[in-house]
N, CA, C and O of each residue as an XYZ file, in Angstrom:
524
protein
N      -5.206    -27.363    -13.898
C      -4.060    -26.629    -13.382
C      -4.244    -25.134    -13.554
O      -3.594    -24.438    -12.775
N      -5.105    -24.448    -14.542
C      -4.761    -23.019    -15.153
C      -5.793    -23.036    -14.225
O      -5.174    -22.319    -13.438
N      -7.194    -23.313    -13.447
C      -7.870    -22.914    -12.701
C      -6.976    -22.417    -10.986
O      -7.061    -21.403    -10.293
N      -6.305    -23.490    -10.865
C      -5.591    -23.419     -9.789
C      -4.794    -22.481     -9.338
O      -4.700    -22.231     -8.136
N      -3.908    -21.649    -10.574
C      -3.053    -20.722    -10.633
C      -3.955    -19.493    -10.291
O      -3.711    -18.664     -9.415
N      -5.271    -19.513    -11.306
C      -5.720    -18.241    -11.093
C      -6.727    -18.180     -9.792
O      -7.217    -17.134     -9.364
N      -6.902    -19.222     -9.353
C      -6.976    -19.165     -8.094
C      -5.875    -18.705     -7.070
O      -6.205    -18.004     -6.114
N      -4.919    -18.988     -7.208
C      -3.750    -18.531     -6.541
C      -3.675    -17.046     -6.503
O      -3.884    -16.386     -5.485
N      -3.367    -16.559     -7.659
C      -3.447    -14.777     -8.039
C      -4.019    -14.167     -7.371
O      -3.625    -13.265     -6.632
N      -5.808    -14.867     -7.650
C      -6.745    -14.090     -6.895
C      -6.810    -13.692     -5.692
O      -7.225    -12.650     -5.185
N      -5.986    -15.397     -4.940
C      -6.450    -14.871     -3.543
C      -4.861    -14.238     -2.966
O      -4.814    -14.155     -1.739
N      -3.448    -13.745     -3.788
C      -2.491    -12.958     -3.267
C      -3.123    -11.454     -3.934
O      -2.616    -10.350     -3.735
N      -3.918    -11.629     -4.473
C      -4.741     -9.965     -4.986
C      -5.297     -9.682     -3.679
O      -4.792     -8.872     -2.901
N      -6.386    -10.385     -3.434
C      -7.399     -9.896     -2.117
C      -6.051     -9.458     -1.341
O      -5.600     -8.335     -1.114
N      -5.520    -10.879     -0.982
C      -4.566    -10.743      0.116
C      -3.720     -8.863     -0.003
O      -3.206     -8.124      0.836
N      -3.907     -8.785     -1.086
C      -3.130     -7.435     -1.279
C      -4.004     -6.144     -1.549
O      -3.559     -4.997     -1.608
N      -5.436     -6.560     -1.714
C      -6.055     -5.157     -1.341
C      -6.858     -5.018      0.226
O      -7.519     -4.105      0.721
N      -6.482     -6.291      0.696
C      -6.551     -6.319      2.196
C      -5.363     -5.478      2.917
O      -5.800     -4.788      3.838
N      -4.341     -5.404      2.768
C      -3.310     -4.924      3.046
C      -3.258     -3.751      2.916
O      -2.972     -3.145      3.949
N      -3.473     -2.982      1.767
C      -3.865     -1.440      1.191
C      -4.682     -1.121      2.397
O      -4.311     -0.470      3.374
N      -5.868     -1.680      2.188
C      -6.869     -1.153      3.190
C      -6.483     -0.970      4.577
O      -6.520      0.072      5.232
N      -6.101     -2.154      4.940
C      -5.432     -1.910      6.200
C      -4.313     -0.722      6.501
O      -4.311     -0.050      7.533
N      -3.247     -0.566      5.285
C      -2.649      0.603      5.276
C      -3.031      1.706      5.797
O      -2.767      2.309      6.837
N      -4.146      1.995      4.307
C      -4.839      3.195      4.107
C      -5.633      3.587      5.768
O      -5.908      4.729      6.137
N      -5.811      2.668      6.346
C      -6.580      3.089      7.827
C      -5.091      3.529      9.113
O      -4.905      4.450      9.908
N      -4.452      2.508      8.779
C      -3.175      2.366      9.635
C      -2.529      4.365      9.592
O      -2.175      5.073     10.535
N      -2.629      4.718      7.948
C      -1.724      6.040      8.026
C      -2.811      7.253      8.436
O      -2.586      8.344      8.960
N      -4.069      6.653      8.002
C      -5.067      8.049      8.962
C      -5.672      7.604      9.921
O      -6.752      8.189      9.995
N      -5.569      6.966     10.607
C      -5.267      7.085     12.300
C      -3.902      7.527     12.830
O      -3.927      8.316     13.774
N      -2.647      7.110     12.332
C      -1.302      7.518     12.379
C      -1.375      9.210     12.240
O      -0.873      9.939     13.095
N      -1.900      9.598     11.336
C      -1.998     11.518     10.875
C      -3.041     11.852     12.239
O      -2.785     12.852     12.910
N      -3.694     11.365     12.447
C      -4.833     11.609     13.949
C      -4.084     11.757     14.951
O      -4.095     12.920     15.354
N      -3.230     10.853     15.712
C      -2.046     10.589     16.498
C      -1.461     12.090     16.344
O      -1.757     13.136     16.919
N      -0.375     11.738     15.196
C       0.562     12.846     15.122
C      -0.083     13.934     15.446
O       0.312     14.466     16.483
N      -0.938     14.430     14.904
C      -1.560     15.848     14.941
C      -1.734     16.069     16.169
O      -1.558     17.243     16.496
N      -2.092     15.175     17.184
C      -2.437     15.076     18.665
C      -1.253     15.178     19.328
O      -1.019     16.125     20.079
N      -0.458     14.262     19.116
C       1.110     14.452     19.918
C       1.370     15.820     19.667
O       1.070     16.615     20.558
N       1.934     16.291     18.491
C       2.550     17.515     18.273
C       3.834     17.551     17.914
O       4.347     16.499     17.533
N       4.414     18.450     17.948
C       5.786     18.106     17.711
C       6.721     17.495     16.549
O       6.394     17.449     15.363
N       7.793     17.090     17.021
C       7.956     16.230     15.162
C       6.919     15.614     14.962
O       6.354     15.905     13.908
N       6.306     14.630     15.776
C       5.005     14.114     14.910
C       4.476     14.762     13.860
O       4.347     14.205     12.770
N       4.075     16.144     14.108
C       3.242     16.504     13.555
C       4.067     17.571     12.417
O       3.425     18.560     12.064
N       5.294     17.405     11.918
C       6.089     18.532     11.166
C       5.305     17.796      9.756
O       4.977     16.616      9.636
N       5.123     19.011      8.681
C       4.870     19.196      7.574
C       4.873     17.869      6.538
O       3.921     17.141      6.256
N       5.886     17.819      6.195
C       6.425     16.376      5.510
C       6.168     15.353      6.063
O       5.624     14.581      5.274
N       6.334     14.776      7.444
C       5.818     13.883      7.693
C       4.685     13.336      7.758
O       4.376     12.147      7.679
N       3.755     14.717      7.979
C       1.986     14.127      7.960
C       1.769     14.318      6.410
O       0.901     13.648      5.851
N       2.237     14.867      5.980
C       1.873     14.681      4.417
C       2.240     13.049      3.965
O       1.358     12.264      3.617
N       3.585     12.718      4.030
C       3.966     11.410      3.501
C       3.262     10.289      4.040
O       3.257      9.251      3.377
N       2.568     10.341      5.319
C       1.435      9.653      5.879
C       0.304      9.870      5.244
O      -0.530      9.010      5.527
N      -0.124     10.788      4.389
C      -1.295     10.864      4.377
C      -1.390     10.814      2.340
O      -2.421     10.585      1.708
N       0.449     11.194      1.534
C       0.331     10.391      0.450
C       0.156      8.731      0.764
O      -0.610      8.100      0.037
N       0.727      8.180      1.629
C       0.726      6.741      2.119
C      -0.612      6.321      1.623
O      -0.836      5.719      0.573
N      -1.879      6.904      2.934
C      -2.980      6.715      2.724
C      -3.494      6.562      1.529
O      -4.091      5.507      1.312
N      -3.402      7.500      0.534
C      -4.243      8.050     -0.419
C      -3.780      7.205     -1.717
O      -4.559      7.281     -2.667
N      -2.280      6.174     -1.947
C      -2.515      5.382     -2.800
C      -2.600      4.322     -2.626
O      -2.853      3.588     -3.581
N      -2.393      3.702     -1.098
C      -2.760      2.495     -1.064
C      -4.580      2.580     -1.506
O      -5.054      2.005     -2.485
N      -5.344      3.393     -0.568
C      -6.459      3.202     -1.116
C      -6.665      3.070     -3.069
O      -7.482      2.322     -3.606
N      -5.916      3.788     -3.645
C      -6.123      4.117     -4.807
C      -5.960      2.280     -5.128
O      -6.904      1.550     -5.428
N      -4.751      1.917     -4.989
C      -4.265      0.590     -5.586
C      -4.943      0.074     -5.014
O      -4.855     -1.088     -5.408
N      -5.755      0.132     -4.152
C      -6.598     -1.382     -3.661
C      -8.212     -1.373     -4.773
O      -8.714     -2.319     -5.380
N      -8.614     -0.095     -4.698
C      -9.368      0.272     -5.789
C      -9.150     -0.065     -7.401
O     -10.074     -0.493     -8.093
N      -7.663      0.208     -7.972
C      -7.247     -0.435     -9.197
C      -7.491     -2.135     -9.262
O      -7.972     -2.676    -10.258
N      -7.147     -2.752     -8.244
C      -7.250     -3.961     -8.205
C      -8.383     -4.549     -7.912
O      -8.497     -5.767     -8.050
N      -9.380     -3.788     -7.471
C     -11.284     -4.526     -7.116
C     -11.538     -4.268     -8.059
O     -12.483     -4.951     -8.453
N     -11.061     -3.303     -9.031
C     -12.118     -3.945    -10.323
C     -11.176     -4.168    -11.819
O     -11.198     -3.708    -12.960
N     -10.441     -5.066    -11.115
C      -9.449     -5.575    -11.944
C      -8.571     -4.773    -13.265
O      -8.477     -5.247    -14.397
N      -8.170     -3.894    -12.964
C      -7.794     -3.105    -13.611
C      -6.341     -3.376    -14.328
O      -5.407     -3.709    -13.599
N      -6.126     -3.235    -15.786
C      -4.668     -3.988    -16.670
C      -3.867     -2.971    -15.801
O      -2.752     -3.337    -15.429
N      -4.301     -1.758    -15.443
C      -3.225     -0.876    -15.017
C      -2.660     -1.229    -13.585
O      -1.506     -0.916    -13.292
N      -3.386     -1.804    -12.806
C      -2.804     -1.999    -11.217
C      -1.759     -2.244    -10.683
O      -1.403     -1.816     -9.586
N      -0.952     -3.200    -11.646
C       0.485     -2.923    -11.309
C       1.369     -1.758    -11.507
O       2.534     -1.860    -11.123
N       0.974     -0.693    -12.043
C       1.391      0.211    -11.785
C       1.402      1.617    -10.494
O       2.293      2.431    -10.253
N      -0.202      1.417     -9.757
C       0.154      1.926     -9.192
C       0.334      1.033     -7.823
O       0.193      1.541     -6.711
N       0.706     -0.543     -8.048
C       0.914     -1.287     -6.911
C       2.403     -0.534     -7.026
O       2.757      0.023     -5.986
N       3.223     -0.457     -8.045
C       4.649     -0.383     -7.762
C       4.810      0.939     -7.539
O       5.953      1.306     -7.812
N       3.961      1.952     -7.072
C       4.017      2.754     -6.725
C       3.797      3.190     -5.318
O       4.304      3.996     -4.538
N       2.507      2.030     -5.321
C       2.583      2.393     -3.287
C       3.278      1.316     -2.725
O       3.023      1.006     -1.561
N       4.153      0.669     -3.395
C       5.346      0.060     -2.564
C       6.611      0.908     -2.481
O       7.231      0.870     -1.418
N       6.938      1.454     -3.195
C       7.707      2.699     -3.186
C       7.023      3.803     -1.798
O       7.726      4.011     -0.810
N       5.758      4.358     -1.905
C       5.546      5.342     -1.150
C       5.276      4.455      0.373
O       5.256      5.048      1.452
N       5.056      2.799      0.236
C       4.813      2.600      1.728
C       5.944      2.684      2.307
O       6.109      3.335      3.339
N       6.928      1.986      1.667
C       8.976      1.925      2.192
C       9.300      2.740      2.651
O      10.045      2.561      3.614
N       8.962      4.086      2.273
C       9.126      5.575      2.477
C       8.690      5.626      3.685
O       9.385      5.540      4.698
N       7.324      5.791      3.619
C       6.412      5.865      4.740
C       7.023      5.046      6.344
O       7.180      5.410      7.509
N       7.154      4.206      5.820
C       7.780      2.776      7.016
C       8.980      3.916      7.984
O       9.202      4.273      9.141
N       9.767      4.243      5.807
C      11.379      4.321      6.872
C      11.066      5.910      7.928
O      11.626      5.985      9.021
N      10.323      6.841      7.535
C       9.988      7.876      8.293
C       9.095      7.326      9.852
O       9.536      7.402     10.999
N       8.118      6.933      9.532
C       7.889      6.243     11.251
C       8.542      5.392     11.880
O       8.409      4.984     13.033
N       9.209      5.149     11.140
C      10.498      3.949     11.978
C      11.553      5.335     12.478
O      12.534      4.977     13.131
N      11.469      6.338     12.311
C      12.478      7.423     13.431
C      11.739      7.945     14.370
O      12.166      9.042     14.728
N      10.463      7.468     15.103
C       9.776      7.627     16.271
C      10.172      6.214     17.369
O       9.220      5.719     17.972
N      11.657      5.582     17.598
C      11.401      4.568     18.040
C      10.895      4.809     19.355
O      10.762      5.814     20.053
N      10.600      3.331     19.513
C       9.836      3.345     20.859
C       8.307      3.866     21.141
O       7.665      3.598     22.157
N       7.864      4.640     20.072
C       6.477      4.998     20.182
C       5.501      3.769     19.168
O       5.446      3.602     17.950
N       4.918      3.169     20.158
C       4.050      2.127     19.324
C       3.021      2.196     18.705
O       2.319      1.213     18.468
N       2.726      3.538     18.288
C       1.503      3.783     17.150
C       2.489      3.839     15.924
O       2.217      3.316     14.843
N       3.709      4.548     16.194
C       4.696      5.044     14.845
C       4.988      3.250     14.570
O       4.601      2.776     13.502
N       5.463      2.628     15.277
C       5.822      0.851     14.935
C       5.137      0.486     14.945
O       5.410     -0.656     15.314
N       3.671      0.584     14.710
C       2.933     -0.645     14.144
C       2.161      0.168     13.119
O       1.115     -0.408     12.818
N       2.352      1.391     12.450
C       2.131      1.803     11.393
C       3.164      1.800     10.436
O       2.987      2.172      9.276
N       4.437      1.317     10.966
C       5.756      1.031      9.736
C       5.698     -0.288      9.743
O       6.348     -0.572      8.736
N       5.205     -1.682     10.407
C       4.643     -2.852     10.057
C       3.541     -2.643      9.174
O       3.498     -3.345      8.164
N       3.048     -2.181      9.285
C       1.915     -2.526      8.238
C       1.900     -1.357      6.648
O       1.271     -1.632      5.626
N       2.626     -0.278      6.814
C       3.485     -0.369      5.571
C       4.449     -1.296      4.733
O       4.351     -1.598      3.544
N       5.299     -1.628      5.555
C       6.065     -2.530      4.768
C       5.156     -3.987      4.565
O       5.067     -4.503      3.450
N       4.677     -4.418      5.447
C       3.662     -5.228      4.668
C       2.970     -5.124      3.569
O       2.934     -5.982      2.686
N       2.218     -3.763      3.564
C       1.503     -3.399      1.946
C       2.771     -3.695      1.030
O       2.805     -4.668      0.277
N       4.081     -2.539      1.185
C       4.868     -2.675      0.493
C       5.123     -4.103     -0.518
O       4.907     -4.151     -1.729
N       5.669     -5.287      0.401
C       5.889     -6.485      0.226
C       4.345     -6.806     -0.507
O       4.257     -7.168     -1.681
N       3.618     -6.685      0.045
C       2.278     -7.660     -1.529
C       1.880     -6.860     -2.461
O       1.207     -7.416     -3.328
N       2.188     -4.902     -2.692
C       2.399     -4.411     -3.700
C       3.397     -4.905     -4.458
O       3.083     -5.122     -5.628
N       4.583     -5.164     -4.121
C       5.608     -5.215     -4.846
C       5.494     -6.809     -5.628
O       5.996     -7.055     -6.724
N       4.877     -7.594     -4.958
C       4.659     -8.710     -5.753
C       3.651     -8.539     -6.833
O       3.845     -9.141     -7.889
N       2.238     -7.537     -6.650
C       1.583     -7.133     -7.574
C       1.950     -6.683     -8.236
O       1.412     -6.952     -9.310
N       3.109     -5.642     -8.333
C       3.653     -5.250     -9.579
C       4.186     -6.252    -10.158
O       4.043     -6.133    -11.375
N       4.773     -7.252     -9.856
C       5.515     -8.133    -10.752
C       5.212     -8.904    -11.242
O       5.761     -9.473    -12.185
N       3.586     -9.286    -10.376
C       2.922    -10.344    -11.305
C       1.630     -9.583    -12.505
O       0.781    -10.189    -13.157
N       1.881     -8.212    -12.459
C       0.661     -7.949    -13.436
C      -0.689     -8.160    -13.072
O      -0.957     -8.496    -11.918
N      -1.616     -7.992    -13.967
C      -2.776     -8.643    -13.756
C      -3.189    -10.020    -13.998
O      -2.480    -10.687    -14.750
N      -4.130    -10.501    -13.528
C      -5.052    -11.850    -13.322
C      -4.709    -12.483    -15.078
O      -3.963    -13.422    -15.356
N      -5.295    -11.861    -15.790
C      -5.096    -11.886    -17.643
C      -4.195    -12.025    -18.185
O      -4.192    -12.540    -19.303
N      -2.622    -11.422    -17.296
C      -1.250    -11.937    -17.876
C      -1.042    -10.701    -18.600
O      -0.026    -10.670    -19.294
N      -1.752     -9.718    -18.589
C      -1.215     -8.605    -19.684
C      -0.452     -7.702    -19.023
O      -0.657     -6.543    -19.381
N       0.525     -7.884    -18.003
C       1.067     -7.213    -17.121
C       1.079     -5.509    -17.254
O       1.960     -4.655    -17.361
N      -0.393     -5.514    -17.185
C      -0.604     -3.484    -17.004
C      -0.321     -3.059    -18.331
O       0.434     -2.093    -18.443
N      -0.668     -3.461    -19.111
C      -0.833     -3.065    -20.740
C      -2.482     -2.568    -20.753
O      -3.376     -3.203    -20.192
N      -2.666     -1.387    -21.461
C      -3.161     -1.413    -22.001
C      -4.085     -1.897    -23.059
O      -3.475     -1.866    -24.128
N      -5.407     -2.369    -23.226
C      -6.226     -3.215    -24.281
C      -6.010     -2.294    -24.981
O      -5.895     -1.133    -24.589
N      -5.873     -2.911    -26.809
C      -5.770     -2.710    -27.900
C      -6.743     -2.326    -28.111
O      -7.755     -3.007    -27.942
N      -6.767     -0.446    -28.787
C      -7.880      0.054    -29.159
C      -7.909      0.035    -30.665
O      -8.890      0.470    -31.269
């Protein structure tokens, strides 16, 4: 049974640094776009919050390939910054690069947010090893 579980983990981990990744590509092609459109697309804050987007999903998908006690921390962090991310391209309606880059935020979101809650693989939910 304890093989089975951590089989389970493992593969909602991948499943969730698959997702990052996909993010992390989703918001810099999205910053490519904007910059091209112009306009609100392209105002200050918004390509920035696209492009913090980017920069921790990659990070958290990285915490989690090499299994890191800390990863739930910054999973619960780029579920916070993808939500964000989502709810700002979700005010381009009707433009379908902005909606299918706030799908696939809130997707990261949703299997970060389960990574934060389940901790790591080891059960030490983002503790620190005893030095």
């Amino acid at each position: 049974m304890r093989g089975t579980i951590r089989e389970h983990e493992s593969e909602r981990m991948q499943e969730c640094i698959d997702n990052c990744s996909n993010c992390h590509a989703a918001c810099l092609e999205t910053v490519i776009y904007c910059l091209q459109k112009g306009g609100h697309h392209a105002e200050e804050a918004h390509v920035r919050l696209l492009l913090d987007c980017a920069e921790i999903c990659q990070t958290s998908a990285n915490f989690m390939l090499r299994n890191s006690p800390l990863h739930a921390m910054t999973c619960a962090a780029c579920a916070e910054i993808c939500e964000r991310c989502a709810v700002e391209c979700e005010r381009f309606a009707g433009d379908m690069q902005m909606e299918a880059c706030a799908r696939m935020c809130r997707t990261c979101a949703e299997s970060c947010k389960e990574m934060a809650a389940t901790g790591t693989l080891s059960g030490e939910r983002g503790t620190l090893p005893a030095t």
